[in-house]
N, C-alpha and C positions, 0 to 999 in steps of 0.2 A: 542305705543298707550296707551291711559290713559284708564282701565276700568272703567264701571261705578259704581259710589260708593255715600252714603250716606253725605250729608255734616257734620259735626260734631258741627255746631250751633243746637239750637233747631229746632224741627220739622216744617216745611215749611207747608204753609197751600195755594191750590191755585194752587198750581205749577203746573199746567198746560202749558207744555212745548211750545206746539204751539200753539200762541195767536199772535193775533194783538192789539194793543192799543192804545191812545193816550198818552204817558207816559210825566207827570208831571215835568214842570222843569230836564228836565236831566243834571248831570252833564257834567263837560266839562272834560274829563279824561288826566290826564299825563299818559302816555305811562307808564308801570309799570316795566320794568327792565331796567336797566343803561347799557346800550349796544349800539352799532352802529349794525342798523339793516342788515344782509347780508354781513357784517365782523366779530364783534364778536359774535352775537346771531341770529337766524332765527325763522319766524313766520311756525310753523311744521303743524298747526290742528285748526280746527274752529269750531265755531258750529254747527251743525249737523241740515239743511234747511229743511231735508225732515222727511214728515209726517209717513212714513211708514217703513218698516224695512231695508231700503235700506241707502244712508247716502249720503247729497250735504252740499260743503260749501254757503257760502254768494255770491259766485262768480256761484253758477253750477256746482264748480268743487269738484274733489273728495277727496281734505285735510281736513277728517273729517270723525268722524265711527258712526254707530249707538247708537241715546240718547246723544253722547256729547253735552255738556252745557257750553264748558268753550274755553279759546284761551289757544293752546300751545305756551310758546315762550323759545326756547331750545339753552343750549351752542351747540359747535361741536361736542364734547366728556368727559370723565371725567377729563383729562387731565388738560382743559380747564373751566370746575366745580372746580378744584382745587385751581385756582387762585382769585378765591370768586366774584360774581357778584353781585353788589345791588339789593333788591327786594326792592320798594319806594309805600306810597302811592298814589292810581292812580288822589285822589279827598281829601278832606280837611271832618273830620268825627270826630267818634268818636269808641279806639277800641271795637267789641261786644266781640270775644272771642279770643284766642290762643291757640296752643299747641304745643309742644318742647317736643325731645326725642324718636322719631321715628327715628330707623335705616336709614341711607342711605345706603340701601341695594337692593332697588328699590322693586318689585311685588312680590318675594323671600321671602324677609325679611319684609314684612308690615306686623302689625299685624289685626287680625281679625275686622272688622268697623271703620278701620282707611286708607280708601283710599287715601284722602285728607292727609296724612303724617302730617307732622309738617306745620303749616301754620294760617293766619291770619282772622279774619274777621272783615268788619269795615262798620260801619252806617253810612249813608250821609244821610240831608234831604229830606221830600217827602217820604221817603219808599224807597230809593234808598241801597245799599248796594254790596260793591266787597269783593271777598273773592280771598285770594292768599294761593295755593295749593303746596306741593312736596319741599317745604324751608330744606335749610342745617340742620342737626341736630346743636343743640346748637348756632343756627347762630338767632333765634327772640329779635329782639330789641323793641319789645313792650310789653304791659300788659293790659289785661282787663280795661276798665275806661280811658286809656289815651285819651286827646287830639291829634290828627295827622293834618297837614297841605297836600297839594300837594307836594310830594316828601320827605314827611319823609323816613326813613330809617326803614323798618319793618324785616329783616333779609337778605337772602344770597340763590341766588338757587341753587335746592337741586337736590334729588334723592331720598326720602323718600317718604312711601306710594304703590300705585298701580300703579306703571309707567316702564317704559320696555328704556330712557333715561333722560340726565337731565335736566333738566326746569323749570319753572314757569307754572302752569294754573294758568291762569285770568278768574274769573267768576265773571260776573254782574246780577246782582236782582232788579226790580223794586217792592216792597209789594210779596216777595217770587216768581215772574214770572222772567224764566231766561231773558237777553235780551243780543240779539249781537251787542259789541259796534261798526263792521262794518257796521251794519246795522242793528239800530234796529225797522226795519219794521214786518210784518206780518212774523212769525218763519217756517211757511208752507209751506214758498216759498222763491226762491232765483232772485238775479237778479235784485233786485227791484231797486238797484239805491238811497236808502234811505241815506241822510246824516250821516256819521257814524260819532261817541259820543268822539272820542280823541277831543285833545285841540289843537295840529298840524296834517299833514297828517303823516299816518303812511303809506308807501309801500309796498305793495303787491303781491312779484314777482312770488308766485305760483310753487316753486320750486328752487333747484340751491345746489352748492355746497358747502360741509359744510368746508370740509378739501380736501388739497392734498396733495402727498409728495413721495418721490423715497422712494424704498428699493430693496435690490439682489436678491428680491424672490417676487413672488406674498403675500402679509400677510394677518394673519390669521385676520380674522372678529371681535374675540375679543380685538389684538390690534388694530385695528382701532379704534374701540371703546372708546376705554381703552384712545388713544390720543399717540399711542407710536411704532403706524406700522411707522413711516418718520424717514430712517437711515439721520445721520449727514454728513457722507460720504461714499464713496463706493471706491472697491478696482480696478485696471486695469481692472481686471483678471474675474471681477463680471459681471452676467446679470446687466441691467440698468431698471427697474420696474416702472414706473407712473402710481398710484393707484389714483383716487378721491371719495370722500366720499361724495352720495348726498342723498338732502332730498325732497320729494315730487315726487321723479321721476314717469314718466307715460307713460305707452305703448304706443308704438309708438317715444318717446323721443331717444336719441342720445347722444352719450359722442365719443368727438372728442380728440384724445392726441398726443401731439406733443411735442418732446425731439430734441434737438438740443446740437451741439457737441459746445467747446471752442470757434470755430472761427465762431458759426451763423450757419453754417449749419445744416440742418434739417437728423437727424441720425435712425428717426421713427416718421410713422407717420399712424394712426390707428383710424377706427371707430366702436364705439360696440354702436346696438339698443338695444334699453332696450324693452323686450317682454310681461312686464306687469306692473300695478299700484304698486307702492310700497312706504309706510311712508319714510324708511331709507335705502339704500341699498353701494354696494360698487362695482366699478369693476378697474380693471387695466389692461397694455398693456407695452411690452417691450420688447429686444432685448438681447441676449447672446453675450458677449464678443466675438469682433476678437481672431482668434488666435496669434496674438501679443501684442494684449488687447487696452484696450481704452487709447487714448492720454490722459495726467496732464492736470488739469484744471475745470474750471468752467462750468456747464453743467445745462441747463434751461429745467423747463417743463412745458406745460402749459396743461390745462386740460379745455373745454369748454361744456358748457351743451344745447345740442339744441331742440328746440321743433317747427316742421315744419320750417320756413323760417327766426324764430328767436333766436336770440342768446339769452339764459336766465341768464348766467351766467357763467362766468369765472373767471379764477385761472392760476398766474403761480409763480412759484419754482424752485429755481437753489440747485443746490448740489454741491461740489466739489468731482472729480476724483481724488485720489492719485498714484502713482507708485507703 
């Protein structure tokens, strides 16, 4: 969860979080990180619909905490932060400010009035204006005063700043008023159905799984995180472990796992409810070796995420068994 924190442009004036408007010419936004959405990056957190100290996304739903003003859009783990994702601009501008040199250290390591970590902001006509939030250290490719088109290259996302994983926040401004490009109707209320502000459809799926992957043991929470709980292989003689790593999960949802031996057949097969709302969470499900151990060979697992009568999302991964 992103807390809330001060933008590091000059001071806003206006901002008056929940409004309605007719907003001027809006832009038509390019999606702003270089990803396939729901394979390499997921939409984590939205803007925060409700008026009161309670917290709804654009949808009703509850991907979103109290005073958020921005969209998360997150890799799986650091692992996956590693291998550097584009952060591009969303709209054709001009940049207002930057900053570089904030730790990626995440909430730990931010320093004091630097929530916003390293990160961008850029003017579009009319009063319009996005600001890109938690960028790699050393990773900004722009400068005060440039010219940007749709899909420039503004740096790399990060883990810098007031953040708890790693991601992009996307915040949009219209004259200092935030505005949700899902929807940028009336901030008060959700549900509205309002044309949202991308330039293609962006998807939705309100959950699902970020990562999965065997390991001999149930693993620890920070490798998963980390990107480094999924052994390469496993020994005869090993329990057989399918862990999935999801985001959005919600009381009452479901994680369905199924392993399968060499020749197809089904070797385990398990359902854990999930008993409350949660950002990011983990669980896994597994079997202890025969006393003869597991036959050589290739071993599949799939991991599926349900929420009442629909399937939200699925995952599978094989492993090899050695002798």
């Amino acid at each position: 969860m992103i807390r809330t924190r001060k933008p590091f442009t000059a001071a806003l004036t206006g901002a008056a979080v929940f409004t309605s408007a007719a907003w001027a010419d809006p832009p038509a936004l390019l999606f702003p990180l270089d990803c396939t959405l729901g394979e390499t990056c997921f939409l984590q957190q939205f803007m925060d619909r409700d008026p009161g100290p309670g917290w709804r996304d654009f949808t009703c739903g509850p991907a979103s905490y109290d005073g958020h003003t921005g969209t998360d859009i997150r890799v799986a783990d650091f692992e996956a932060m590693a291998t550097g994702w584009p952060v591009r601009a969303a709209a054709p501008g001009i940049v207002r400010a930057t900053r570089d040199g904030v730790p990626d250290g995440g909430t730990a390591a931010a320093p004091e009035g630097q929530g916003c970590g390293n990160g961008v902001v850029i003017d579009h006509p009319d009063g319009w204006q996005t600001q890109y939030c938690h960028l790699a250290q050393g990773s900004i490719a722009v400068a005060s005063g440039d010219a940007v088109e749709a899909g420039t290259p503004l740096g790399e996302i990060g883990y810098s700043g007031n953040t708890e994983f790693p991601h992009l926040e996307f915040l949009l401004r219209q004259n200092g008023i935030p505005v949700d490009p899902f929807d940028p109707g009336d901030l008060a209320t959700c549900g509205n159905g309002t044309a949202a502000l991308w330039s293609e459809p962006v998807p939705v799926r309100g959950g699902g799984l970020l990562s999965i992957g065997f390991s001999p043991g149930v693993p620890e929470y920070d490798a998963i995180q980390a990107g480094t709980a999924d052994a390469e292989t496993l020994a005869a003689d090993a329990p057989i472990v399918l862990w999935g790593f999801v985001h959005g999960g919600r009381e009452g949802d479901a994680l369905l796992f199924r392993i399968f031996g060499p020749d197809g057949t089904a070797i385990h097969e398990s359902r854990v409810d999930l008993d409350r709302t949660q950002a990011q969470l983990f669980r896994a499900s597994g079997r202890r070796a025969p006393a003869e151990g597991w036959p050589a060979g290739a071993y599949s697992g799939e991991v599926t995420l349900v929420r009442g009568t629909e399937i939200l999302h699925q995952r599978r991964e094989t492993i090899p068994v050695r002798p």
